[in-house]
C-alpha positions in Angstrom: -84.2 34.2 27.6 -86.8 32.1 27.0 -84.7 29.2 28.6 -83.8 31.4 31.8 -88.0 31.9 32.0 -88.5 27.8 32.4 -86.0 27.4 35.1 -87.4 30.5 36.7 -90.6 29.1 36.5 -89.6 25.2 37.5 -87.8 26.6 40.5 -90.9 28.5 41.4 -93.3 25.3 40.8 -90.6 23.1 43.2 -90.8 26.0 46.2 -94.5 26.0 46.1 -95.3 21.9 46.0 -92.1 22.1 48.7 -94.3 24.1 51.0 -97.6 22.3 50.2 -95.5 19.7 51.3 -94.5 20.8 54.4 -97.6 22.3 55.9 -99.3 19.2 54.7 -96.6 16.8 57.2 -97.2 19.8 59.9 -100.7 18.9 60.3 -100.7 15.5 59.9 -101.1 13.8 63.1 -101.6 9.9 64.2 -103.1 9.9 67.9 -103.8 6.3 68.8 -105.4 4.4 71.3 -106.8 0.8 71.8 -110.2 2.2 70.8 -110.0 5.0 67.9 -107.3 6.5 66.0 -107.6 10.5 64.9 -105.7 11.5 61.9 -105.1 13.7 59.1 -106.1 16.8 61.2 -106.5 20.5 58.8 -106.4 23.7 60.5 -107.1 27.0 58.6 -105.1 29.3 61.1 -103.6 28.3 64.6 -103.4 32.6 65.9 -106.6 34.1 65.6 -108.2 37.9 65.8 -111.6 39.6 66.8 -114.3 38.5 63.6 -111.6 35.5 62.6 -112.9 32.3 62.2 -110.9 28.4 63.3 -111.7 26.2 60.8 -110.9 22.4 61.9 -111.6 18.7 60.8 -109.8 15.7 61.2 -110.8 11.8 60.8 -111.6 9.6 63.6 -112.0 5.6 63.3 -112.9 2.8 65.6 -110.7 0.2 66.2 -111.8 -3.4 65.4 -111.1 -4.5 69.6 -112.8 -3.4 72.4 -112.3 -4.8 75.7 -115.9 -5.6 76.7 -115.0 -7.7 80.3 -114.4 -4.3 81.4 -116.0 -3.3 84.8 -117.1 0.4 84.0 -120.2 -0.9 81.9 -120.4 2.9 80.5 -117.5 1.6 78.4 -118.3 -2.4 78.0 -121.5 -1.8 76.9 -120.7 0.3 74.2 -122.5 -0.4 71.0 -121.3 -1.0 67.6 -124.3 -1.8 66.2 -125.9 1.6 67.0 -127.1 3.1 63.7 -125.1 6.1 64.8 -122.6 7.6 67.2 -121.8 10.8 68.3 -118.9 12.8 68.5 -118.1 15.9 70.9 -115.2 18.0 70.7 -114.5 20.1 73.8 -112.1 23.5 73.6 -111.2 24.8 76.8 -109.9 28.2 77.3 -106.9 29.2 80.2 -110.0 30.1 82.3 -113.6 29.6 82.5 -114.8 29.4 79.3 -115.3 26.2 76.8 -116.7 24.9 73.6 -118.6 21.8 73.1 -119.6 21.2 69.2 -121.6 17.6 68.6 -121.3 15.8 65.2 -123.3 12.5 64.1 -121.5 9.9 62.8 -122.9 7.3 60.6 -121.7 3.8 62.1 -122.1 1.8 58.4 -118.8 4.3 57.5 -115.3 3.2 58.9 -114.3 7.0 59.0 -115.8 10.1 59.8 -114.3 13.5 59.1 -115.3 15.8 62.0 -115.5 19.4 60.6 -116.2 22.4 62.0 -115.5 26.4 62.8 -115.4 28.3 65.8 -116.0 32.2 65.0 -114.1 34.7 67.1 -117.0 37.1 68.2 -116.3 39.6 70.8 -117.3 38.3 74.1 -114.3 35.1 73.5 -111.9 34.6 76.0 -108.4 36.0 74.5 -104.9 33.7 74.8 -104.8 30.2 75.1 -107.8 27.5 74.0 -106.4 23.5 74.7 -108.8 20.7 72.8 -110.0 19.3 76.1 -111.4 16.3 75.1 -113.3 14.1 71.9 -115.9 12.0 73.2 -117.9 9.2 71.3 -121.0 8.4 72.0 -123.7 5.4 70.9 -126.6 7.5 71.4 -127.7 11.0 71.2 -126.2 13.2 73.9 -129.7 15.1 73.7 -131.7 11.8 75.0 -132.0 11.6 78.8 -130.9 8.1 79.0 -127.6 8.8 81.2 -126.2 5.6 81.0 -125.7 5.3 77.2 -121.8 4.2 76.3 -118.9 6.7 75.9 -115.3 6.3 74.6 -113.3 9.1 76.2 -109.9 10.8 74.6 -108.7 13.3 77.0 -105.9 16.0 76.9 -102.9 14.5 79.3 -99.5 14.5 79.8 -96.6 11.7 79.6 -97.5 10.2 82.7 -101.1 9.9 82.2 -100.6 8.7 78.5 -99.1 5.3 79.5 -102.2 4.4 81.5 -104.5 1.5 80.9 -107.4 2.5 78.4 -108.8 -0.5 77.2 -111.9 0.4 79.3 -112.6 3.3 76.7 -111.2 6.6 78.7 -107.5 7.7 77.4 -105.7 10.4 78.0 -103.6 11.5 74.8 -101.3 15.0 73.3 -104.1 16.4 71.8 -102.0 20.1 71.6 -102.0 19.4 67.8 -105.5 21.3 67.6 -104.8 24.0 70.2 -105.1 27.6 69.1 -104.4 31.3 70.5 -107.0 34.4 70.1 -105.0 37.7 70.0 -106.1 40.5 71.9 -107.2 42.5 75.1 -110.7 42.1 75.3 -113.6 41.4 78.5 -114.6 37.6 78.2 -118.5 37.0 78.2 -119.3 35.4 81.8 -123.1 35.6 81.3 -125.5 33.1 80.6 -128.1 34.2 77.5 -131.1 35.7 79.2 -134.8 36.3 78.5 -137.9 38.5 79.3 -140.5 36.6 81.3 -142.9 38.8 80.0 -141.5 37.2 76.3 -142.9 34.0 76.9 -146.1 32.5 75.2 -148.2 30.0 74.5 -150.5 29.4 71.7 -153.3 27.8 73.5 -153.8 27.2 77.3 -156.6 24.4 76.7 -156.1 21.8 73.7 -158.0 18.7 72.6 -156.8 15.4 72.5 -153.9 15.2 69.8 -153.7 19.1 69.4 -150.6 21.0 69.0 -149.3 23.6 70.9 -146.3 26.4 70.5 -144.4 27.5 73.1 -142.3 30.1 72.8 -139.5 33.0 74.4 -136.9 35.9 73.2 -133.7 34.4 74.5 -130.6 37.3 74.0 -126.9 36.6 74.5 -123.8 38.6 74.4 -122.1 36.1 72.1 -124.1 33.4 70.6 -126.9 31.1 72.1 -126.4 27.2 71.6 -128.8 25.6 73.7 -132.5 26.6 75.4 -134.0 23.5 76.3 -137.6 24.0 78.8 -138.9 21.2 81.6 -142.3 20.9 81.9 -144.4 18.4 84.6 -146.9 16.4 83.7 -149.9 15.9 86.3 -152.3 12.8 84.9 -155.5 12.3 86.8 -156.9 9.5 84.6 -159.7 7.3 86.1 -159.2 9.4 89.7 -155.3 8.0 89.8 -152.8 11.3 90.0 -149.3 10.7 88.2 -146.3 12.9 87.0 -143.4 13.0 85.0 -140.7 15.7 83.0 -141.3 16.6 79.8 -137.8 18.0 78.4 -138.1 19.9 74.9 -135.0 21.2 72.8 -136.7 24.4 71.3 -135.1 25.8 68.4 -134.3 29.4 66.6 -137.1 30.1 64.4 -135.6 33.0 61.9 -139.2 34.6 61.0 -140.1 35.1 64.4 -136.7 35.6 65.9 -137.6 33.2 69.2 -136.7 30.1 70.5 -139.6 27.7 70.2 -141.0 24.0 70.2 -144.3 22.3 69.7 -146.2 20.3 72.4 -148.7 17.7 71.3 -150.7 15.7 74.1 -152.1 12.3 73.7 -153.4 11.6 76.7 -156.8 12.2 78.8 -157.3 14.8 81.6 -153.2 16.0 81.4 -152.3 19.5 83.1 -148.7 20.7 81.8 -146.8 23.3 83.8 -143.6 24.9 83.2 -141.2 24.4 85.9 -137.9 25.8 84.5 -135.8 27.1 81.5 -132.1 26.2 80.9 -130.2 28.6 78.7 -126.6 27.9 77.2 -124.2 30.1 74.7 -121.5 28.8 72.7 -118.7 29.6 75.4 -120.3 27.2 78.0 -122.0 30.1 80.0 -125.6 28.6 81.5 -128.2 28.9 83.3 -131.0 27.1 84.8 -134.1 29.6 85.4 -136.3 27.7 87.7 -139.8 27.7 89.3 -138.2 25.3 92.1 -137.5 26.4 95.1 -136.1 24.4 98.4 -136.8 24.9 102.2 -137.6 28.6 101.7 -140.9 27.1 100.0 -142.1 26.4 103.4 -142.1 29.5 104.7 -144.2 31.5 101.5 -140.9 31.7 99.9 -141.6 32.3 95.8 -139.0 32.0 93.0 -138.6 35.3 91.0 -139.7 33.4 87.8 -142.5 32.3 90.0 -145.5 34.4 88.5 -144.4 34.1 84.7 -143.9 30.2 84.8 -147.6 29.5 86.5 -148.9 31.3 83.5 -147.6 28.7 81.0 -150.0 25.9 81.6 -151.7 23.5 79.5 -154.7 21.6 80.2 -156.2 19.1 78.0 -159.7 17.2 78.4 
């Protein structure tokens, strides 16, 4: 008896490391091109329901060779010296919606292990979502310096695979990481919103060197990624008028339950002003609520956000 218990039990031990072993070749992948190489890809679930969550990660490495006599500098200059780089990994759904999800890469490490989930909430587009595209950066992709370098690993097909990219910009089978949300359910379209009469500031005048909060109620259907605020900046030192943007990321403060940021001005005789909001959830839906306004300005036309936004101004002596 005892005997007929050990097989039992080796047979049993064999299936299980047999399956381990299988799913463990079925997500195994090896996408290469002349730039990076993405491996060793581990997904928790590939068919997902309403309050499921896709867990993902998989490695990515730079390649020792880059061809920097390219001619699309964005590429060529691309810097391995940077301290760090940037990765973005783009899920586009069979219509309108997407997901973009950022992760910072040391440069000192050969490998990074991108890892990340995407929860299921209500307002997600059901069916088919593709991995789009996995973009490397060697800066911040929340700096405003446009012309930073980016390697570029797009979703193609067969065709499009055996094209040159030793510039940086490949097109690859990147269906390993696709995945299907089960359902019948109305996608979100909407960008997250706010109340104009929500937003605040802590202080209209300020000395030299003094912080400020600003601050708004942002609401979404789904889930708010981004609100990010543009202010101008009017100088009039020694009787000589300049301007320039001021962008600031403002972030979820849990206490308070708004999306703020801090403002701290240096210079002598500034006037800030708020000239627009831009709004983002984690399906891609946006919205840039603005104080500008085109030709219609010429003839007394005032945008709706007109009144709120010439409240929020700062003036330091």
């Amino acid at each position: 008896m005892k005997k007929t218990i050990s097989v039992f039990m080796l047979l049993c031990v064999l299936v299980i490391s047999g399956t381990n072993c299988y799913a463990a070749k079925k997500n195994n992948v090896n996408v290469k091109t002349s730039f990076a190489i993405i491996s060793d890809a581990k997904f928790n679930k590939k068919k997902l329901k309403k309050n499921n969550t896709f867990n993902y990660s998989f490695k990515i490495s730079l390649r020792d060779y880059f061809d920097y006599e390219s001619e699309d500098l964005r590429y060529a200059a691309f810097d391995r010296t940077a301290p760090y780089y940037y990765v973005t990994v783009c899920w586009k759904s069979s219509k309108a919606q997407q997901i973009t999800q950022t992760f910072k890469w040391k440069s000192s490490k050969k490998k990074k292990t991108i890892k990340g989930e995407i929860p299921v909430y209500t307002g997600m587009q059901t069916g088919k979502w593709r991995l789009d595209y996995i973009q490397i950066r060697d800066s911040s992709p929340n700096e405003e310096d446009s012309t930073d370098a980016k390697l570029y690993i797009s979703h193609g097909g067969k065709r499009k695979q055996k094209l040159d990219d030793s510039s940086g910009y490949a097109y690859r089978d990147l269906s390993f990481a696709n995945f299907t949300v089960k359902g019948k359910r109305k996608a979100d379209k909407k960008a997250p919103a706010f109340n104009t009469e929500s937003l605040f500031l802590s202080k209209n005048e300020v000395k030299s060197g003094e912080e400020v909060t600003f601050s708004v109620n942002v609401k979404d259907a789904s889930e708010v990624q981004m609100v990010t605020a543009t202010w101008i900046v009017t100088s009039n030192y020694s009787n000589h008028v300049t301007e320039w943007d001021l962008n600031q990321a403002l972030k979820y403060n849990k206490r308070t339950k708004r999306y703020e940021c801090k403002l701290v001005l240096n210079d002598a005789d500034l006037q800030v002003r708020l000239v627009d909001i831009y709004t983002q959830d984690i399906y891609g839906n946006s919205k840039l609520y603005t104080d500008w306004c085109e030709s219609e300005c010429e003839h007394g036309y005032k945008s709706e956000f007109h009144d709120a936004f010439s409240k929020m101004v700062i003036y330091k002596k």
